[in-house]
NUNU-174289 format. One line per field, with one value per residue: residue number from 1; y, z, x of N, C-alpha, C in turn. Coordinates in steps of 0.05 Angstrom, whole numbers, plus 32768, in hexadecimal, padded with zeros to 4 digits. Example, Ala and Ser with C-alpha at 12.3 -4.5 7.8 and 13.67 -1.06 7.14 Angstrom:
2
seq = [1:2]
ny = [7F8E:7FD3]
nz = [809C:808E]
nx = [8108:8101]
cay = [7FA6:7FEB]
caz = [809C:808F]
cax = [80F6:8111]
cy = [7FBE:8001]
cz = [809C:809D]
cx = [8108:8102]
# end
This chain:
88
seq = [1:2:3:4:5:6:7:8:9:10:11:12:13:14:15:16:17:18:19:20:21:22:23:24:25:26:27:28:29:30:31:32:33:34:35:36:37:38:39:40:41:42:43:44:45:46:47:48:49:50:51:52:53:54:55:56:57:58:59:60:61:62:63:64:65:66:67:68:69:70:71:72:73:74:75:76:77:78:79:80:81:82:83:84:85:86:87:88]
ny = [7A31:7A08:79BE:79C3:79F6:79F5:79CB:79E3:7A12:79F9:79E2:7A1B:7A2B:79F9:7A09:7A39:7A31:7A0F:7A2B:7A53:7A2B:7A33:7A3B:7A5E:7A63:7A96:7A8F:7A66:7A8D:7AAF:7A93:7A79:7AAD:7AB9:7AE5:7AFB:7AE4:7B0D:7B37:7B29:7B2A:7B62:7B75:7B60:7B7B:7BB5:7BF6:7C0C:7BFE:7BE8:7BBC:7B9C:7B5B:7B34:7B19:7AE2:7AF2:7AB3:7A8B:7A9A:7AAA:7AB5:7AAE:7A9F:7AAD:7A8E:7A9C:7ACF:7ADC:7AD4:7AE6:7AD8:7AA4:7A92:7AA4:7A8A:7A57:7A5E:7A69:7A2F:7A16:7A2B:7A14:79E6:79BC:798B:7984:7999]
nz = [7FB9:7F86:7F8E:7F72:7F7C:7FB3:7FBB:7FA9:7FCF:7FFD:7FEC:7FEC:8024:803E:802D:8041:8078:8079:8075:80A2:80CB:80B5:80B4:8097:807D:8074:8044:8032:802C:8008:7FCF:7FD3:7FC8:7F99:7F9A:7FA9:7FDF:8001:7FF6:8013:8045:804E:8040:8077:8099:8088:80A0:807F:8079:804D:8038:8056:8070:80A8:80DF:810C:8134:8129:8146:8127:80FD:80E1:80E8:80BC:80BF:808C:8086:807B:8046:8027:7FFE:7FDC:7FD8:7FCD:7F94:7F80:7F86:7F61:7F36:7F34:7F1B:7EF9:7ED4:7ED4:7EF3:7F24:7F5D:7F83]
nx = [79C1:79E5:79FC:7A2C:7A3C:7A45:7A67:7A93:7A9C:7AA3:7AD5:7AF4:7AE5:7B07:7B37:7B50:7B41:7B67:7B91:7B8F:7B9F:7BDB:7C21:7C51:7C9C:7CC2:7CD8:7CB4:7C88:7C97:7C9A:7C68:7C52:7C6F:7C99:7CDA:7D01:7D0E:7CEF:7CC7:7CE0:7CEC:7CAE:7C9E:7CBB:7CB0:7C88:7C5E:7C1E:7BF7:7C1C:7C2D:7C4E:7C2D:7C51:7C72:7CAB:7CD5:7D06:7D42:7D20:7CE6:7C9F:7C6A:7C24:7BFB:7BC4:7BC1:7BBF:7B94:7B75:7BA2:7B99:7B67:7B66:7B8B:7B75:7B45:7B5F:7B73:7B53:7B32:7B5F:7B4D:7B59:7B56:7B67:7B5A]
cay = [7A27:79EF:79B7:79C9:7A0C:79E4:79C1:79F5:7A1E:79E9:79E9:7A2D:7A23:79EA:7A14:7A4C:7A29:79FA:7A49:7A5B:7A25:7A2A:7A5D:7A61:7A6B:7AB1:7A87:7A5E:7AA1:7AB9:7A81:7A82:7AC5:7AC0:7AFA:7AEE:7ADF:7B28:7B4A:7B1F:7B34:7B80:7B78:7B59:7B94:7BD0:7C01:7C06:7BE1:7BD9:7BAE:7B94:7B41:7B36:7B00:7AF2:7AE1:7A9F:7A87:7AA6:7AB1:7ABD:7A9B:7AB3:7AA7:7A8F:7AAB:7AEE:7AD6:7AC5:7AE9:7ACB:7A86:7A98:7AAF:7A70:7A41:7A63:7A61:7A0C:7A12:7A33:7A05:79C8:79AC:797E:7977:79B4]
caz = [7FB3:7F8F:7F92:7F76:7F8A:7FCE:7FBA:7F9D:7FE8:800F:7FEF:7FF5:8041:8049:802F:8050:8088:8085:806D:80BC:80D8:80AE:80BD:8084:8089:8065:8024:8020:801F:7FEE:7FC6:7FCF:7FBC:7F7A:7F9A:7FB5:8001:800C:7FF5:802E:8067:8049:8053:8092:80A7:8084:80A8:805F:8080:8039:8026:8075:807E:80C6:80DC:812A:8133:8136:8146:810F:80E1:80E6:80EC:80AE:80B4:8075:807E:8071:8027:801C:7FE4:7FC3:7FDC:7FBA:7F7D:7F74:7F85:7F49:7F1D:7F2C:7F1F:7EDA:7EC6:7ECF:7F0C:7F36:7F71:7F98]
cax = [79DC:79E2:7A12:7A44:7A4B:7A46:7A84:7AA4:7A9F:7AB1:7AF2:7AFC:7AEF:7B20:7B58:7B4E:7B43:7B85:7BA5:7B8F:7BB8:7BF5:7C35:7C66:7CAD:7CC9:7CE1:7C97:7C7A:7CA1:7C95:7C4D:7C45:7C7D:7CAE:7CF4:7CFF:7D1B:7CE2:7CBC:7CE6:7CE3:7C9B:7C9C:7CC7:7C9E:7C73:7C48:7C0B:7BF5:7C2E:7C3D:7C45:7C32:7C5C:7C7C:7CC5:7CDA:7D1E:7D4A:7D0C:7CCF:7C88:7C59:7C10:7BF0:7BA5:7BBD:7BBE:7B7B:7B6B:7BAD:7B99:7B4F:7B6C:7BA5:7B58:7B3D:7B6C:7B7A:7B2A:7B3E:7B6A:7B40:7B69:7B42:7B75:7B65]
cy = [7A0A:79D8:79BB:79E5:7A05:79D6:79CE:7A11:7A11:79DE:7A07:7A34:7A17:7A02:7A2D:7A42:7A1D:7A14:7A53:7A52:7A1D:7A45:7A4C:7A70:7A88:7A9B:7A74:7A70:7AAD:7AA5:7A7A:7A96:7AD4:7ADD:7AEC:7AF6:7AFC:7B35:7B44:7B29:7B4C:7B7C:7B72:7B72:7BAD:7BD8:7C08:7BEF:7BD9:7BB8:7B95:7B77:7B3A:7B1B:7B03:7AE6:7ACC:7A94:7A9B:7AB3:7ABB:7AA6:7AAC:7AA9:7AA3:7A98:7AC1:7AF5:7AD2:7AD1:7AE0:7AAB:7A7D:7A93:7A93:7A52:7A45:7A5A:7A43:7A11:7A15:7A20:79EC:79B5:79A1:797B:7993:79AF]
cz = [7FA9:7F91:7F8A:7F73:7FA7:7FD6:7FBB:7FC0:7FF8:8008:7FF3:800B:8047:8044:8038:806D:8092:807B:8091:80C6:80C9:80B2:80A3:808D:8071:8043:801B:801F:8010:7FDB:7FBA:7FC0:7FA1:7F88:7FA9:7FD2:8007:800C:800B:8044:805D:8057:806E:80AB:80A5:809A:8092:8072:8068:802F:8045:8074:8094:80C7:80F8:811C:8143:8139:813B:80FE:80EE:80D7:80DC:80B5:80A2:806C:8075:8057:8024:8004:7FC5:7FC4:7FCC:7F97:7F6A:7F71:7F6A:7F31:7F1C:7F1E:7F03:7ECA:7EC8:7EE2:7F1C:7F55:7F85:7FAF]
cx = [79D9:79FB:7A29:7A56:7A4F:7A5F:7A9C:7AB6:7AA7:7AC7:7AFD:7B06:7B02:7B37:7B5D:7B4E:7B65:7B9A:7BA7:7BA7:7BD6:7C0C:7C4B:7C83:7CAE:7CD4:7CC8:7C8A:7C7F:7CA1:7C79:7C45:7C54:7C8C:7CC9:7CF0:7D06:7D04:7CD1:7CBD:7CE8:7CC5:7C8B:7CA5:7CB7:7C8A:7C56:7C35:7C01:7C09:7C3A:7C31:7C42:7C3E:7C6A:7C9A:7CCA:7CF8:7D28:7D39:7CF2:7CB7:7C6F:7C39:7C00:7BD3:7BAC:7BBD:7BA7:7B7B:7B84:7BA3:7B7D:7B51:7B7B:7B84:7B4B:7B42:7B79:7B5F:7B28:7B48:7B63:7B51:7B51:7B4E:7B72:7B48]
# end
C-alpha cells in the first residue's frame, strides 16, 4: 500500500466511522439518500427486508442510524474523489 492509498483508506475509515456514531432524523435521511421524507417512514414501516430502514422510535419520530448507508456514504466518497474535491 502505498501512501496514498494509505490516505485514501483512512478517510474512508473516518467516515464510516463518524457514520457509526451518527442517528439521522427521518427528513436527514431522506435528504441523504435524495427521496422524500414519506418514502423514509414507508421504509421504516415495510416488512420488505430488502428495502427495510432500521431505525428505533424516538419521541414523535424516529432515531435513524447512519452506518446502514455505507455503501451510499462509499459511493457519495467516490464520487467527491471524482470531482476533484479535496474537503472530504
Amino acid at each position: 500500500m502505498n501512501k496514498s492509498e494509505f490516505i485514501e483508506a483512512s478517510f474512508i475509515g473516518s467516515a464510516l466511522f463518524d457514520a457509526n456514531n451518527c442517528m439521522l432524523s427521518v427528513q436527514q435521511c431522506a435528504e441523504f439518500l435524495g427521496v422524500h421524507h414519506k418514502t423514509v417512514t414507508n421504509r421504516i414501516m415495510t416488512k420488505n427486508k430488502t428495502k427495510k430502514i432500521l431505525a428505533e422510535p424516538f419521541g414523535k419520530g424516529w432515531k435513524i442510524p447512519k452506518i446502514q448507508f455505507v455503501k451510499e456514504i462509499v459511493s457519495e466518497f467516490e464520487k467527491m474523489k471524482e470531482d476533484g474535491k479535496q474537503d472530504y
